[in-house]
C-alpha positions, -999 to +999 in steps of 0.1 A: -408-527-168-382-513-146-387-513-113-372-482-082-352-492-053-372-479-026-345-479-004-328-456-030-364-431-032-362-429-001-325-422+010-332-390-014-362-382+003-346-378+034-323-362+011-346-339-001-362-329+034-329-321+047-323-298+018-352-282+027-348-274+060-314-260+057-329-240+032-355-231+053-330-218+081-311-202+055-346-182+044-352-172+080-317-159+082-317-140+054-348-133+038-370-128+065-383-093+071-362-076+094-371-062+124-357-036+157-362-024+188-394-043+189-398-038+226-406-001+223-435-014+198-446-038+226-441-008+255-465+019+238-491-013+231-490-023+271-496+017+280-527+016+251-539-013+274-528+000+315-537+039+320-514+050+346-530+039+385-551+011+365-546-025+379-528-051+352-534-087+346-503-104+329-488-139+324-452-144+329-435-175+313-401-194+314-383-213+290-402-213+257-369-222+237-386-219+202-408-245+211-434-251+184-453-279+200-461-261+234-456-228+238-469-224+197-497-249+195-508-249+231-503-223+253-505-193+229-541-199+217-548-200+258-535-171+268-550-153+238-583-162+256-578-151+290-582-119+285-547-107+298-531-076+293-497-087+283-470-113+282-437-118+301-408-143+293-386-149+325-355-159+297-350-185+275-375-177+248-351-187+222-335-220+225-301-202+214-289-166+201-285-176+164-300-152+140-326-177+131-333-189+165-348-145+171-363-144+135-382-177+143-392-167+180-403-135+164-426-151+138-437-171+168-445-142+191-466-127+163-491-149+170-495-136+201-532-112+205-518-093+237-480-075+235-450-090+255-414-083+268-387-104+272-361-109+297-321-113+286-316-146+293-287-174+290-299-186+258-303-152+245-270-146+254-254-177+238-237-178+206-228-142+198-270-135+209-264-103+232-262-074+201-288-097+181-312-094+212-299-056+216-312-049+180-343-071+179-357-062+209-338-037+229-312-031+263-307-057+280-316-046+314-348-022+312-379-007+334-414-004+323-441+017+342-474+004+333-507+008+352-497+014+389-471-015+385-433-012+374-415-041+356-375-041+361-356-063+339-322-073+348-297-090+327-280-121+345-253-133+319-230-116+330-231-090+300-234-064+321-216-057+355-236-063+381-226-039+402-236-011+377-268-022+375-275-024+413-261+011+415-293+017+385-315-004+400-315+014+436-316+048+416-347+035+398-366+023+432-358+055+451-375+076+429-403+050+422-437+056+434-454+027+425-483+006+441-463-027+430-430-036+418-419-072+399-380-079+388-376-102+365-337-117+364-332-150+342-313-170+364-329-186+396-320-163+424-327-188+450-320-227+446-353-244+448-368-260+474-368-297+455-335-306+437-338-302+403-324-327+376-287-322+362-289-285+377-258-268+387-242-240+405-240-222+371-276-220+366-286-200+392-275-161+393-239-156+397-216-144+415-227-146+450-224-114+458-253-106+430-272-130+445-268-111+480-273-078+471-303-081+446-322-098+478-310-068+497-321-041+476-358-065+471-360-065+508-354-026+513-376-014+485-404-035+491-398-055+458-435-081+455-421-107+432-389-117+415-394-137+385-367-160+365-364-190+345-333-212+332-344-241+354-371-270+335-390-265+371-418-246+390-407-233+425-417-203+445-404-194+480-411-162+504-383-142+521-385-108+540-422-104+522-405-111+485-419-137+463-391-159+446-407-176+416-390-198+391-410-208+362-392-229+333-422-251+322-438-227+282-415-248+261-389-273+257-377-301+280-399-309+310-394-342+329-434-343+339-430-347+374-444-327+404-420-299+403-411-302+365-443-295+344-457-272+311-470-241+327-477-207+326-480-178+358-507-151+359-500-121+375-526-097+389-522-061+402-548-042+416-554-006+413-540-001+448-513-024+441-520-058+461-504-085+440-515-122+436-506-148+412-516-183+402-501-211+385-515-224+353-504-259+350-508-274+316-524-315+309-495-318+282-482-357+278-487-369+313-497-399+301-490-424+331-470-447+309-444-417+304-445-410+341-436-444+346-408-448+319-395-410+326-360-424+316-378-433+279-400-402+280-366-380+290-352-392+255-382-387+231-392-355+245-354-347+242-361-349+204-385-328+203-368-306+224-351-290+198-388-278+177-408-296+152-389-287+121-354-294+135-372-329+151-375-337+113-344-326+102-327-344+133-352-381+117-345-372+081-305-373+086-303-403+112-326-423+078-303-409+053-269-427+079-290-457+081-298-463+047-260-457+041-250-482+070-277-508+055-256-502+020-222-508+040-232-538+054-257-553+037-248-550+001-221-573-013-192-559-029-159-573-038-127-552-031-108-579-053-100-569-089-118-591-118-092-615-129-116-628-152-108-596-178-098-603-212-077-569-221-060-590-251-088-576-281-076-539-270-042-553-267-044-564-304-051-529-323-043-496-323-062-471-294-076-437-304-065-421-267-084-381-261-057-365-228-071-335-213-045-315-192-046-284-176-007-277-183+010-291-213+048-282-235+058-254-238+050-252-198+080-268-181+072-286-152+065-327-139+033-331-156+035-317-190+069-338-197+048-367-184+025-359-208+050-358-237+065-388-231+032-410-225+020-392-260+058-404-279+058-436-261+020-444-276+028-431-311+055-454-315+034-483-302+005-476-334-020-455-311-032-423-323-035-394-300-054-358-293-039-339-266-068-310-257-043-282-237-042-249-227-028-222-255+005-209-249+021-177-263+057-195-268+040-229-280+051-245-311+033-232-342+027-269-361+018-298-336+006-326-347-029-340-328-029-315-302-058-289-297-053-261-280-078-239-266-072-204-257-074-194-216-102-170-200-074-167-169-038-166-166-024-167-131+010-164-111+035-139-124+048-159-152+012-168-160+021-201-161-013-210-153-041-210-174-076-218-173-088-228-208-119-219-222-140-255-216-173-236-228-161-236-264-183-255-283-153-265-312-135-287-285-170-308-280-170-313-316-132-321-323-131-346-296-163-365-313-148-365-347-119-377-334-135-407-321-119-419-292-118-456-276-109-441-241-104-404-223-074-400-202-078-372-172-045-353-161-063-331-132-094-334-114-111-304-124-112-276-156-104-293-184-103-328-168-137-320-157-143-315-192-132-345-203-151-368-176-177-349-193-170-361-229-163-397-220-198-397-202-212-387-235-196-408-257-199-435-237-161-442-232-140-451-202-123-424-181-087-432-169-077-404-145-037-400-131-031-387-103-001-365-107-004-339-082-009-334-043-036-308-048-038-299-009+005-285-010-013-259-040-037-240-009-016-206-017-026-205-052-063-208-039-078-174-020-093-197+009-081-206+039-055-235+040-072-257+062-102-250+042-090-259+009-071-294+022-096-309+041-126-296+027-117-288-008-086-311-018-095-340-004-126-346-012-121-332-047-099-357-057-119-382-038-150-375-060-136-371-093-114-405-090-148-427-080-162-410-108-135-421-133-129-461-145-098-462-131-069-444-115-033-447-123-007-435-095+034-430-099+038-448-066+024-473-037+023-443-010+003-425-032-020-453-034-023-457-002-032-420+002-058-427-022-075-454-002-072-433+029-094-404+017-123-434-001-110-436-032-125-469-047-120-471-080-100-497-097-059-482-088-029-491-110+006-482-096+025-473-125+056-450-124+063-420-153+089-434-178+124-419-182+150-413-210+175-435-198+191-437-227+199-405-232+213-395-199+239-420-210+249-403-240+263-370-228+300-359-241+322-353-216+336-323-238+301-309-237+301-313-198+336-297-193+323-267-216+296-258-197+313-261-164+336-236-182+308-211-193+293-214-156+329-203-138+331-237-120+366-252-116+371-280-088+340-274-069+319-303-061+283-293-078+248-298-061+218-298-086+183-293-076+154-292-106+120-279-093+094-251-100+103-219-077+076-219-059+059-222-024+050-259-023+087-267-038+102-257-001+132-240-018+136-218+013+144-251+034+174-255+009+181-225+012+186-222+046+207-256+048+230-245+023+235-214+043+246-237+069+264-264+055+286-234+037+296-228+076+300-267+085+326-276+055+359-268+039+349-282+003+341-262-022+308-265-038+284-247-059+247-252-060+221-252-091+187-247-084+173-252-121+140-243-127+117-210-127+084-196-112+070-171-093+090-169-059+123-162-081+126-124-075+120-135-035+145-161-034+172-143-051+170-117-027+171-141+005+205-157-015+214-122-014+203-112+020+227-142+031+258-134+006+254-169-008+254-159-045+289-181-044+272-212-034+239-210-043+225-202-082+189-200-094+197-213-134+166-203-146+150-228-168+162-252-193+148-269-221+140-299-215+162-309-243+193-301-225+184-312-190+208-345-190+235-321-200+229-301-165+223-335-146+256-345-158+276-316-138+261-327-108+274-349-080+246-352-061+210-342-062+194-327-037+157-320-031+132-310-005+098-309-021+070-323-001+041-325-032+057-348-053+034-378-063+066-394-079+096-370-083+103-376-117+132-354-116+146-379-090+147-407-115+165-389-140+184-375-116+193-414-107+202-416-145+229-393-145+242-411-118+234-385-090+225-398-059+199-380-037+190-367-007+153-358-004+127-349+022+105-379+034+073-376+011+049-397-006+066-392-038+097-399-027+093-432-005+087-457-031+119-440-051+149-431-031+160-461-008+179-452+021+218-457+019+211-474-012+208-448-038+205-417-017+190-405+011+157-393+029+153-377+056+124-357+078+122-322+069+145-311+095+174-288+082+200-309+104+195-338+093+189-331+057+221-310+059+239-339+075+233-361+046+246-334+018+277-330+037+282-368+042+280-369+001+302-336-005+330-345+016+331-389+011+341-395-025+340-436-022+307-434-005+290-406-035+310-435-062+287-468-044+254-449-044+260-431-079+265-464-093+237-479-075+213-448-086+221-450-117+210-492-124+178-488-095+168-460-128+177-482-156+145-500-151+121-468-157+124-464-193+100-445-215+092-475-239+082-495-208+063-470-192+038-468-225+033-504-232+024-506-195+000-476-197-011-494-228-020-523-207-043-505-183-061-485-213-070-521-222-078-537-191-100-506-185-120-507-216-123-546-214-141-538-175-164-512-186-175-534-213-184-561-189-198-535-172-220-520-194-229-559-208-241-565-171-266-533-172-278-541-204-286-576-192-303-567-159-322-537-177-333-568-198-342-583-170-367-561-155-384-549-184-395-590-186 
């Protein structure tokens, strides 16, 4: 019988409730019926209710802040018996102005029996709130004439000038001829007479001068009362005949003390316009043990503070962290690799390796030559191989083990690349006939997603390299660039390597970057092999011609081999050329070999600059011929930033050019500094420094071209697949322990 983890059932019910209640705000965003202008519904309701030089009876309250618990459960069902004609909120109905802050107040409100009107407060005001309030309910400063009383609203955030609306408001009283007048104004106009908890000079109406002339124009038209909120407190003070009441006790945080208290204010007018009101203090929590412990009683209140459904979602997401903190500390793991693996039966017979790649020959660039020479170095070892690969309009018409599956999408201007068509159902069935021991993954997503997929299915391991540095690619991607490295990038490459068996990379940096963003699957450093062999083999008469066909005579010769595009930072090189053109009398010419979508851009900035002497964009050569174009150069030079391993950099180092390169991960673990080339920061001085130091000191170019040239001697193809050979093993003999140990404990608890 096998037995649940309830810690696991429940870490996905929290989980699950969390879901929920972001889909519930979602729902009240945008799938709740809309609604406008609702206070000229509530208006023509409160006239049905007060003929004109009728008395009203009305309740005014402060601070409901969305609250569920109070304002919902408790004081709504009493004023809906008290036979009142209407409801005021002083401000703060809404605990902020999010759209689903209004839709849920609204749904709220609708459970009122009598009609209300709410005054623009600070929380209606915050986050972007002013035009939601402006739609859903109406201006933000306002009068109402009902009965023999007029209601002013005044809008204290600041929104509005206040000068403006004095100027209105006097307007408004001076042709008034009401029995009583009320002003309601959502900050405090008057500091209270106890001090109030963590208040401050911000929470009361501001500026000054608003403060001043709002008492003014109250004492000169013979303003009764003057309502607000914004403070969790009940206070009410008399000046010049004025009654200054704050009321922030229908909702949200209350500290239950003598001032600070759940509450609501009736209001009565009568028909020749004397006004009284009375407080309505509400028995809510004043248990004596929270009176007591009001620090304690501050905090859990707090929680529910913020409404009943976002209490739950607030206890739902603090489980879910402690159920992972439990796992974290708790559980036993061991960081150390199994040295207890046998990888020697693997080791023994041939491997049936399935590589899915995104880009593959005849594409040109790091990844695809990779590729080639992994699938060569294998074959000669005994292995059999199925490359599964994009379709290319140039790609050779007999290939032997490699399926290629035609693209729904071609992008950049070359349409170089290519998203394949993972949905056809003959790739599924090729990759099962061909039977493999293990799947190796070339990029986290398309078709490597695919293949994660298969080796799931046919209950293989998954071996994933890590080629590129996905977050230098965000221009490709139409989101922003912060977006798409820390959101996107990052975290894709974090999931799909702990979904995979293990994870080669070309270098320890990138390791290390690996570990940074969680990456915990098995890692195995292992560099991309190199012809070496046959950057030795180049005729000098071959060399000589082609410096011939290219117009070069004595110049020293910079080479450069690199996509042209935005992550390659051939503009840097640009630019550095332009100046190091200025900075030295020898000659040199530049070849940038390589092609890709920025070429019609940067031939025009060569242009722009006059350097069409100095600095050439080849074009792109077959890989074929590549140590022939090495072998006119003198030094290398390089300025990438997304290079996992700069494999151009090693063969490069074969042809006995030394390099200078910008500091990157790809390039730490390769270029040492003043020992086969140099690396700098990417600052154009600096980087420029070094070329010159190479193009004008002929001893110093001889020590580190000889030193480039053994450091790449050991970074041969033929190593670099028995190696790879060597994890596929070691991989396959884990997952088989692995899957031994589940079997065994599945055993287990069916006993």
């Amino acid at each position: 019988m096998t037995h649940r983890n309830p810690l696991k059932i429940l870490f996905y019910l929290c989980l699950a409730i969390t879901v929920s209640l972001v889909a519930y705000k979602f729902y009240l965003n945008f799938f709740k019926q809309d609604f406008e202008a609702v206070h000229s519904e509530q208006v023509e309701r409160i006239y049905q209710r007060t003929p004109p030089g009728s008395g009203v009876r009305f309740a005014v309250v402060g601070n409901i802040n969305n609250s569920v618990g109070v304002f919902e459960k408790r004081i709504i069902p009493e004023l809906n018996n008290a036979g009142l004609d209407f409801l005021v909120s002083a401000g703060n109905a809404v605990s902020g102005g999010g759209e689903d802050k209004y839709r849920a107040l609204y749904g709220t409100l609708g459970r009122l029996d009598i009609p209300y009107l709410l005054t623009f407060g600070q929380h209606e005001y915050e986050e972007f709130g002013s035009f939601r309030f402006y739609e859903h309910m109406g201006p933000h400063y306002f009068s109402v004439r009902t009965g023999n009383t007029r209601l002013i609203f005044l809008d204290s955030t600041g929104k509005t000038p206040w000068r403006w609306q004095i100027r209105w408001l006097r307007d408004l009283l001076n042709q008034d001829t009401s029995n009583a007048r009320i002003l309601f104004v959502g900050h405090p106009v008057m500091q209270p007479d106890n001090p109030t908890l963590f208040a401050s000079e911000d929470d009361y109406l501001q500026p000054e001068a608003f403060r001043t002339a709002l008492m003014n124009v109250a004492r000169s038209y013979d303003i009764d009362m003057v309502f607000s909120a914004n403070l969790a407190t009940y206070d009410e003070q008399a000046v010049d005949g004025t009654q200054y009441i704050t009321t922030g006790g229908a909702g949200g945080l209350v500290l239950n003390t003598e001032n600070s208290f759940y509450h609501y204010v009736e209001v009565s007018v009568s028909p020749d316009g004397e006004v009284q009101h009375q407080l309505h203090r509400m028995d809510i929590g004043q248990h004596p043990v929270w009176k007591r412990l009001e620090g304690l009683w501050f905090f859990v209140y707090s929680l529910f503070y913020t409404g009943f459904l976002n209490f739950i979602l607030l206890v739902a997401v603090f489980v879910a962290i402690t159920i992972k903190l439990y796992q974290i500390i708790f559980i036993g793991r061991n960081y150390y690799p199994d040295y207890d693996l046998d990888p020697t039966p693997w080791l023994e017979k041939p491997l049936r390796v399935a590589m899915f790649t995104n880009n593959y020959l005849p594409f040109i660039g790091g990844v695809p030559i990779s590729i080639e020479r992994l699938r060569r170095g294998l074959r000669s070892l005994g292995d059999r191989i199925l490359v599964v690969a994009p379709r290319y309009k140039d790609q050779p018409e007999q290939e032997d083990n490699v399926l290629r599956v035609p693209s729904l999408l071609a992008m950049g201007e070359k349409r170089e690349f290519r998203l394949a068509n993972i949905f056809l159902g003959r790739i599924r069935k090729r990759v099962r006939a061909f039977v493999p021991d293990i799947i190796h993954l070339h990029h986290p997503f398309w078709l490597g997603s695919l293949g994660l997929f298969m080796a799931r299915r046919l209950k293989v391991p998954a071996v994933y390299t890590y080629h590129t540095r996905l977050e230098h690619y965000a221009h490709f991607v139409p989101l922003p660039g912060m977006l798409f490295r820390n959101l996107i990038s990052h975290a894709l490459i974090k999931r799909f390597a702990n979904r995979c068996d293990s994870v080669i990379v070309p270098t320890y940096s990138t390791e290390e970057y690996l570990r940074m963003i969680g990456v915990t699957t098995p890692t195995f450093v292992q560099p991309t092999g190199i012809e070496f062999e046959r950057f030795q083999s180049v005729a000098t008469d071959q060399v000589e011609a082609l410096r011939t066909e290219l117009g070069l005579t004595d110049e020293k010769v910079f080479v450069s081999v690199s996509r042209l595009s935005n992550e390659k930072n051939i503009d840097f090189m640009i630019e550095a050329i332009d100046r190091l053109r200025r900075e030295t009398d020898v000659p040199f010419r530049f070849l940038m070999i390589g092609e890709g979508h920025q070429h019609e851009r940067l031939q025009k900035k060569i242009e722009d600059l006059n350097l069409t002497g100095h600095f050439q964009l080849v074009g792109a050569i077959k890989p074929d011929e590549m140590a022939l174009w090495y072998s006119l150069g003198d030094a290398f030079l390089f300025a990438s930033k997304s290079e996992t391993q700069g494999m151009v950099i090693l063969e490069a180092m074969s042809a006995g050019l030394p390099v200078v390169a910008v500091r990157s991960s790809g390039i730490e673990d390769v270029v040492r500094d003043g020992h086969n080339g140099y690396k700098t920061p990417e600052n154009q001085t600096q980087w420029q420094a070094r070329a010159q130091q190479l193009l004008e000191d002929d001893e110093l170019r001889k020590t580190l071209s000889d030193k480039a040239r053994a450091f790449a001697a050991d970074y041969s193809v033929a190593q670099f697949a028995r190696d790879v050979r060597t994890i596929y093993a070691t991989t396959l003999a884990a997952y088989q322990k692995r899957s031994q140990t589940r079997h065994t404990r599945d055993l287990g608890r069916s006993d």
